[in-house]
N, C-alpha and C positions, 0 to 999 in steps of 0.2 A: 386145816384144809388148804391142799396150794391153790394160790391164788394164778391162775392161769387167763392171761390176756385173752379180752374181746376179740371175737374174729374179725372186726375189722382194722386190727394189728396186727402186722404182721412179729413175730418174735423169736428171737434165737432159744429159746429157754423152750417155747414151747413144741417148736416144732421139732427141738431134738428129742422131747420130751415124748410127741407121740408116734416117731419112726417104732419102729420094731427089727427090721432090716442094717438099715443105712446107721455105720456108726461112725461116719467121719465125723469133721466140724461143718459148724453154720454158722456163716455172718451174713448180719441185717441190716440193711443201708434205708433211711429215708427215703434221697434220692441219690442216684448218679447219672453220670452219661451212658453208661451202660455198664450193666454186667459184666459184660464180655469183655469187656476191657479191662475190668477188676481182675477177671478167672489172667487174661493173659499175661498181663503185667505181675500178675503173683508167683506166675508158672517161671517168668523171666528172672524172677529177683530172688525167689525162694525154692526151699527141694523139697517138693511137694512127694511125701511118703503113706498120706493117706489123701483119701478123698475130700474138696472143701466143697462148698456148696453157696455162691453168694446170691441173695435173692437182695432185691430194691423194690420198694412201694412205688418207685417212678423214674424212668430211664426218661430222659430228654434227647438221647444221641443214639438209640440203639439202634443193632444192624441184623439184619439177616443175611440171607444167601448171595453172593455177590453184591454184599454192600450195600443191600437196596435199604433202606431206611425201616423202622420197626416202628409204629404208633403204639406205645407204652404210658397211657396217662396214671395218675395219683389213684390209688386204690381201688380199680378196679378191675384189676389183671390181677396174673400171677406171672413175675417175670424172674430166673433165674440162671447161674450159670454154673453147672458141674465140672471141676475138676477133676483127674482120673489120672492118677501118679503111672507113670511107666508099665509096671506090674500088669494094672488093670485095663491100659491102655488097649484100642485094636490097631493090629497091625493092618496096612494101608489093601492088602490083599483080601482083606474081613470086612474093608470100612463099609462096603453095603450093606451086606447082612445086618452089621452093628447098627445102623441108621435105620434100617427097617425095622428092627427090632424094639429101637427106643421109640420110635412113633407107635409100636403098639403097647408098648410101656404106659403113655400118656395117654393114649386111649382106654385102658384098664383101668387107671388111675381114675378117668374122668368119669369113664363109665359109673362108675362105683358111686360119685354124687351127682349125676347126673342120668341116672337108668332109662330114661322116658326120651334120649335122645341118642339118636341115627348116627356117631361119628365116623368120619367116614376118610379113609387113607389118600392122600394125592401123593403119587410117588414123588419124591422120595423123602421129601420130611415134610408136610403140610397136613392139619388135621379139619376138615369141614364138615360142618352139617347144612347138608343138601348141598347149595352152588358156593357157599361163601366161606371163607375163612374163618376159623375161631383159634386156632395155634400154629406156630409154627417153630422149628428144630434146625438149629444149625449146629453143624460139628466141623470144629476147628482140630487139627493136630500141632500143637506149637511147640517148639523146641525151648528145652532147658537147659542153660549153658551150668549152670551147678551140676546134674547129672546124665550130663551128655546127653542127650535122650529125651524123644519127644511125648508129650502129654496128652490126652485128648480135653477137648472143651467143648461141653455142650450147652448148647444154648437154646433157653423153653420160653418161648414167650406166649401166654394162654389170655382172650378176652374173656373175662367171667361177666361183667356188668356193665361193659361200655356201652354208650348208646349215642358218644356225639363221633364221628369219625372225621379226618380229612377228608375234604369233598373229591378226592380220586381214590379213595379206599370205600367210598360211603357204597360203593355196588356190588364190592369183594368181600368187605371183610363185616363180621355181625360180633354182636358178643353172645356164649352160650344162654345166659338166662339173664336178663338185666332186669326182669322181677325177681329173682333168690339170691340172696346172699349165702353162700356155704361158709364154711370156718375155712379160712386161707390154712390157718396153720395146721391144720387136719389134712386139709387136701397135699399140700407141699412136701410135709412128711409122707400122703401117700404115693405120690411120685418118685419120691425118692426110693421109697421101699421098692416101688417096682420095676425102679433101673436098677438098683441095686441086684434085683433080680437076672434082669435082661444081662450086668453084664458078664453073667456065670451060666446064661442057658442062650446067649445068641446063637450059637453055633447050630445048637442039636436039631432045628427044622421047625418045632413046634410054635415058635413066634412067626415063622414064617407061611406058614400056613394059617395061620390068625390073621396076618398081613392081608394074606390077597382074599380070603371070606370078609374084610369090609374094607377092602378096596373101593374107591371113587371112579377108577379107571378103566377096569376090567372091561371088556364089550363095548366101551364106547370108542370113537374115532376122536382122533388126537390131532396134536400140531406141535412138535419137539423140535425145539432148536439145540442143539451139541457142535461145539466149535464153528459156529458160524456156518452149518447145514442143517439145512430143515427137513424134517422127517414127518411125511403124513400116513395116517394109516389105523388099522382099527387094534386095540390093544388086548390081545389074547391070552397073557398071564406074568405072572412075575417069575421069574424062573428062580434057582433052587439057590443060583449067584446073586439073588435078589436085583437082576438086570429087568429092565422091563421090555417087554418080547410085541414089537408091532408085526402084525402084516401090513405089506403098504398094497398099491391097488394092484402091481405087476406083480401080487403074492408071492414079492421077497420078503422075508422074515428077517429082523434088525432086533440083536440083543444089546440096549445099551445099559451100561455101566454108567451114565454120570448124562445130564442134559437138562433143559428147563422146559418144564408141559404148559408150556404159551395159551394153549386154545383148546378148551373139549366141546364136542356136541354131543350132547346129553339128548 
């Protein structure tokens, strides 16, 4: 009988063990400073021909969307970083669709041990139930000087059982169920399987239409900052460029491609 690590381990044996999809590699760090920095520094030094996959039971330095810092404590996240060789990489013209796409990736995923809960989309990579945070998705594209050519990095940082936060995250961010434990390595392999998926069906529509049916933003009025302009106005749908489409009050219509949703009223 294999002997297959408690889920409160995390394990490279096992979670390659139960993908079904994803057959790149997997390494398993106790701790680091961050993932992200593993995936970048790998991409720099090595020629990444297949997909790796680095997960940590505890980031001390991680980062998210412009830098802003990641709360990543000792086992009770799930925090990793996928590498995406050239090949599989999206070119920069895709990279919305692709980032809307992996957010409903981790939403399937989560769904799946988590049924009894509402996840819900905040463009363009944040995943919430009701007003707070419980993941968040950063996609880096980094250049490889071994094969000319840049790589994508994605970055998953999920709360499963946290319950102490920083006292300026303590109003944003929650953890999914800090009464259940799930098997991380169960769950990790099922993420992977379902990027693995995403990144051979981003294109065709069908993830994008999943996107805005549990959208966060949809009908509600907003507050978008994009290069130092701020945008008010009520959000009427993701478009087909996975842009997200305000009316503001003088009923101009604004599709942006890239910005930060500061303020919703719900």
């Amino acid at each position: 009988m294999m002997n297959i690590p408690k889920s409160k381990d995390l394990s490279t044996r096992a979670i390659s063990l139960f993908c079904s999809r994803f057959n790149g590699q997997v390494v398993v760090k106790a701790t680091t400073p961050s993932t992200q920095l593993l995936a970048r520094h790998y991409v720099k030094n090595q020629r990444p021909n297949k997909s790796i996959a680095f997960f940590a039971d505890q980031q001390t330095a991680a980062y998210g969307k412009g830098g802003r810092p990641f709360y990543a404590p000792k086992n009770t996240g799930l925090y990793f970083s996928l590498v995406l060789p050239p090949r599989l990489s999206p070119q920069l013209a895709n990279i919305g669709l692709f980032t809307t796409g992996v957010a409903v990736a981790i939403r399937r995923a989560l769904h799946t041990f988590y049924p009894y809960h509402d996840f819900r989309l905040k463009w363009v990579n944040d995943l919430y139930i009701e007003q707070q945070k419980v993941a968040g998705i950063l996609n880096e594209l980094i250049f490889c000087p071994a094969l000319d050519q840049s790589c994508c990095v994605l970055g998953i940082g999920i709360n499963l059982t946290t319950t102490t936060f920083p006292t300026k995250l303590q109003s944003v961010a929650r953890a999914i169920d800090p009464n259940r434990s799930v098997d991380r390595n169960r769950l990790a392999a099922a993420l992977l399987d379902q990027l693995t998926y995403t990144i051979f069906h981003y294109q065709d529509g069908q993830l994008l239409t999943d996107y805005r049916a549990h959208s966060l933003l949809i009908g509600h009025c907003v507050r978008v900052v994009m290069n130092h302009t701020v945008i008010l106005g009520t959000v009427i749908t993701i478009d087909d460029h996975a842009r997200l489409v305000i009316e503001d009050d003088q009923h101009r219509f604004h599709h942006l491609a890239s910005g930060d949703v500061t303020k919703i009223i719900f």
